[in-house]
C-alpha positions in Angstrom: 82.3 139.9 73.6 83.9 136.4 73.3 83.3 134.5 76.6 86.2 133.6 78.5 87.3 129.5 78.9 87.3 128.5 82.1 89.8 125.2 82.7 86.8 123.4 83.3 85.1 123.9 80.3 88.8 123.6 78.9 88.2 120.2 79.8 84.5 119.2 78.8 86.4 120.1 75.0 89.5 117.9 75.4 86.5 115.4 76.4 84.0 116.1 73.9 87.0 115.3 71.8 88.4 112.0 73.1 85.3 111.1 74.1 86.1 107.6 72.7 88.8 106.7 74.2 89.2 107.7 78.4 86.9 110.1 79.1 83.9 108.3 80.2 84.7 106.5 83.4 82.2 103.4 84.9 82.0 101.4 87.3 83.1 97.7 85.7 82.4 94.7 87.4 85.0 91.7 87.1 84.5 88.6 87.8 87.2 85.6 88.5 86.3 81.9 87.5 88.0 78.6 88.0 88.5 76.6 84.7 85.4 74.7 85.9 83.5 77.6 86.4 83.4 78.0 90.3 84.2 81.5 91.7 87.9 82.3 92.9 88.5 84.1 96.1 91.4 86.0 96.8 92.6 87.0 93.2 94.6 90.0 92.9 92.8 91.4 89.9 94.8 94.8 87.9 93.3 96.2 84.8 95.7 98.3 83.0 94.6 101.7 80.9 96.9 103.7 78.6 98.3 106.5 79.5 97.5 106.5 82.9 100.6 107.6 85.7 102.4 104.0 86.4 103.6 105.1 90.0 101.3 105.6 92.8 101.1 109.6 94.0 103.3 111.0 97.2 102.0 109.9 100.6 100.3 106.9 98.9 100.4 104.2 102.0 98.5 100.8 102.7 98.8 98.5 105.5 99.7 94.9 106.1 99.2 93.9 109.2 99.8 91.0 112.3 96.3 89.7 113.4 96.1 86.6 115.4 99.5 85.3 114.3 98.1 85.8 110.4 99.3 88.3 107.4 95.9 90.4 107.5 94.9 90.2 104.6 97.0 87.5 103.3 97.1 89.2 100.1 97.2 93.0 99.8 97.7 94.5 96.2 99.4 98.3 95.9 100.0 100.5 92.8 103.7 100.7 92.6 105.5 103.2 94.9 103.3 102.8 97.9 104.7 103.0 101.4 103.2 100.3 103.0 102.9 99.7 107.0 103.2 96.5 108.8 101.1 97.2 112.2 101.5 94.3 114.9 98.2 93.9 116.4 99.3 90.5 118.0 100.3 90.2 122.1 103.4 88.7 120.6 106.4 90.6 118.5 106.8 89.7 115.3 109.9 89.8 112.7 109.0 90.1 109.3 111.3 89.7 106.2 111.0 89.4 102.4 113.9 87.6 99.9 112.1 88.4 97.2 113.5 90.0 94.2 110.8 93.4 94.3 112.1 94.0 97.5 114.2 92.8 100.3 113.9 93.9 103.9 113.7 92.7 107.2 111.7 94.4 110.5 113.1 92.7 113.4 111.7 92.2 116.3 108.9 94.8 117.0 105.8 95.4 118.6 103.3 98.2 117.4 103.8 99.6 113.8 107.4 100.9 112.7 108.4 104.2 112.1 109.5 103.4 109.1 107.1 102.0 106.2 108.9 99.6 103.4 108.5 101.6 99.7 107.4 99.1 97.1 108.9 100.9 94.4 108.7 98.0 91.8 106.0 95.9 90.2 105.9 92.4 90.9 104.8 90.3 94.2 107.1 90.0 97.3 106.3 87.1 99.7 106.2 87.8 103.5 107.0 85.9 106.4 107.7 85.8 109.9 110.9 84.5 111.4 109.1 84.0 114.8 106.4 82.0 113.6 106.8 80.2 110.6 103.6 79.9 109.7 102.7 83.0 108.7 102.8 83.7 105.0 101.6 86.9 103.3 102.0 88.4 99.7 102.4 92.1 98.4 100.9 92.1 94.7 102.3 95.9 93.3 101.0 96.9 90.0 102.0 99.9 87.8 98.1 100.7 87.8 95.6 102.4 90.1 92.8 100.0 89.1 92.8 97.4 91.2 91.4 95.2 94.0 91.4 91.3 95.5 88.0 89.3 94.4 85.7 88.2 96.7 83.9 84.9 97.9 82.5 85.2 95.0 84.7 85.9 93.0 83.6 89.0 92.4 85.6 92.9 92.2 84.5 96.0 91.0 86.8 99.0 89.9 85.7 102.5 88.7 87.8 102.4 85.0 87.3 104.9 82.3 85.5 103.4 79.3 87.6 101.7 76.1 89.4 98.5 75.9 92.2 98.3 78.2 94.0 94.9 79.8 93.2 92.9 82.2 95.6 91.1 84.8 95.1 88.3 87.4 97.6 86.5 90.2 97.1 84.0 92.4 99.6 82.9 95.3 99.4 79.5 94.0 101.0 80.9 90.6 104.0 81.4 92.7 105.9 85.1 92.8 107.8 85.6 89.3 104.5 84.4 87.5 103.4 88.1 86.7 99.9 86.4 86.0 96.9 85.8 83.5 96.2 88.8 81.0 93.3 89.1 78.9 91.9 91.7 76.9 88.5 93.1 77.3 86.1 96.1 76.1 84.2 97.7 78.9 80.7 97.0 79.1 77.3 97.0 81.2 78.0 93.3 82.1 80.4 91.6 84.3 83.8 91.1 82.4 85.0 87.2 83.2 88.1 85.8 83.0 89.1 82.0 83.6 92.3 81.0 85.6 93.2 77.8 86.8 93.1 77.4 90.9 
């Protein structure tokens, strides 16, 4: 009697067979240089894999939120369609906006977090701010990619990618909002993959 496929072992077949293209997922470590070689903190770093979903699943949420007068983190980076949150932590109210072309909202005068989150349902980076305290300037980096993350002092991220060559993607604030950012292609490998930008 022939045995019966499961969906599982359905699966380990489509794998055997594509086994050299997305299969095989690692852990790849990225790392984000200046052009004279010094690590870059605070990089939203993307990498890009074919044929993987664009738009973030239902219920996906992240939070930006009000510390000490301060965008926390400055720089939070979301696969596209996330609801994101914007939690007041502070003493003080807080009214924060967005002009930017992504998306354009406004969340006036509030204390807590809002019932409401703000969908980021297109790629590209809004800029935040606060028409209380000027000061306070924060960015939302949405990608159409669920690899992602923001390097480290050390310039430093790590994302769990399947293996093949795929495309890599880096913004920084000082690039300013309709730069989409530095791209580079890469293979994945044991070693970290480095890319250069210019501070």
């Amino acid at each position: 009697m022939k045995a019966a496929q499961t969906p599982a072992s359905l699966g380990l077949l489509v794998c055997l067979g594509l086994m050299h293209s997305t299969c095989w997922a690692l852990v790849q470590q990225i790392k984000v240089l200046s052009d004279t070689g010094q690590p870059v903190a605070g990089a939203a770093v993307s990498v890009f894999v074919k044929g993987v979903k664009p738009t973030a699943s239902p219920g996906t949420t992240a939070d930006m939120a009000q510390r000490d007068k301060n965008f926390a983190p400055k720089l939070r980076i979301v696969q596209t369609g996330t609801s994101v949150n914007f939690p007041n932590f502070d003493t003080v109210r807080h009214h924060v906006y967005s002009f930017s072309s992504i998306k354009t909202f406004e969340i006036r005068l509030y204390a807590g977090t809002p019932a409401a989150p703000i969908v980021f349902d297109k790629p590209g980076t809004a800029t935040l701010g606060c028409n209380i305290h000027d000061r306070m300037l924060g960015y939302i980096h949405v990608v159409d990619t669920p690899y992602f993350g923001v390097s480290d002092a050390n310039g430093q991220v790590t994302v769990d990618i399947p293996a093949g060559e795929h495309q890599l993607r880096v913004w920084l604030p000082t690039m300013g909002e309709a730069n989409p950012g530095l791209e580079q292609p890469f293979k994945t490998a044991t070693e970290a993959v480095v890319i250069r930008v210019k501070p």
